[in-house]
Structure formats: C-alpha cells, structure tokens
C-alpha positions, -999 to +999 in steps of 0.1 A: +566-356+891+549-322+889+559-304+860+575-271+878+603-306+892+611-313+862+614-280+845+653-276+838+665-317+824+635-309+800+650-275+787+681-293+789+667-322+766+656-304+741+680-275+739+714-294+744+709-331+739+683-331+707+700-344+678+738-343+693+756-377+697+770-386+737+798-396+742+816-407+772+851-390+777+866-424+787+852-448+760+878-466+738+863-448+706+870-414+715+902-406+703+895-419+668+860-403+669+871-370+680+910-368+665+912-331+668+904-333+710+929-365+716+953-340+733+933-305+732+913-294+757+873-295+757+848-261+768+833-274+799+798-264+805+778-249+833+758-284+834+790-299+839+794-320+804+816-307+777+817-295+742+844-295+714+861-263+715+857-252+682+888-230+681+913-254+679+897-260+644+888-224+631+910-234+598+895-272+594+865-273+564+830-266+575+818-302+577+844-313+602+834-280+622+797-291+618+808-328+628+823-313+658+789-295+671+773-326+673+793-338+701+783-335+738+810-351+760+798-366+797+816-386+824+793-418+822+784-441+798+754-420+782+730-452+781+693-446+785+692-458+820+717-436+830+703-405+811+665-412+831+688-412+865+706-379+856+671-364+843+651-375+876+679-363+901+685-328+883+722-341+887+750-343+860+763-383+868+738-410+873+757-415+907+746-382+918+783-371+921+788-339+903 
C-alpha cells in the first residue's frame, strides 16, 4: 500500500489507540472493568468506537478518572487480526459493517 492509502488508520494508531487498552463492549469483563459505564452511557466517536464519558465521574479521584482515559471501547473483539482488517479496509469493524 502506498503511503497517501494508508494515511488516516496510521494517524488513528498513533493518536487514539497508542497506549489505551480495547475493549469490546460485549465481553464478559466489561462491567467489572468499567463499573462506572455498566448502566451510563459512553461518548461515541466520529471513528465510530467509544470513549468513557468522563462526566459521569467529575467527583471520582483523579486516578479512577485517569483509569477511565485509557479505555477505547469497539464492537469487535479487538484481537490483532481484527485490528490489521479494520486498518487495511479504512473501516471501523473487521466485517466492513460500520
């Protein structure tokens, strides 16, 4: 792939995904991983993956905040496979269904 492809997953690599943990919104860990979010609604990005919405915890300490922005929240199981499929396509699901 020519690099002028391949511009925008890149940017998106390195701005969004570079040290934040994935998570898939219907894995059996999330509730217990993210508490705060079990029955709160996420900020749903332009890119089409979500982020906590650090509102709902305004009043919690600092680290939990700091936890919080960590998190990036997709609708697929975020394993490296799947990530190379969602970077090659320039779509947000490895199924190419956005």
């Amino acid at each position: 792939m020519e690099t002028s492809e391949n511009w925008f997953p890149r940017i998106a690599l390195d701005n969004t995904l570079d040290h934040k943990f994935m998570i898939d919104i219907n894995d059996p860990l999330f509730e217990t991983l993210l508490p705060h979010y079990k029955d709160n609604p996420l900020h749903k990005m332009e890119q089409n993956y979500k982020i906590p919405n650090l509102n709902i915890i305004k009043n919690e300490p600092n680290h939990i905040k700091e936890m919080y922005q960590g998190y990036i929240i997709v609708d697929f199981v975020p394993t490296s496979e799947n990530l190379l499929c969602v970077v090659t396509s320039n779509s947000s699901t490895p199924n190419g269904k956005d």
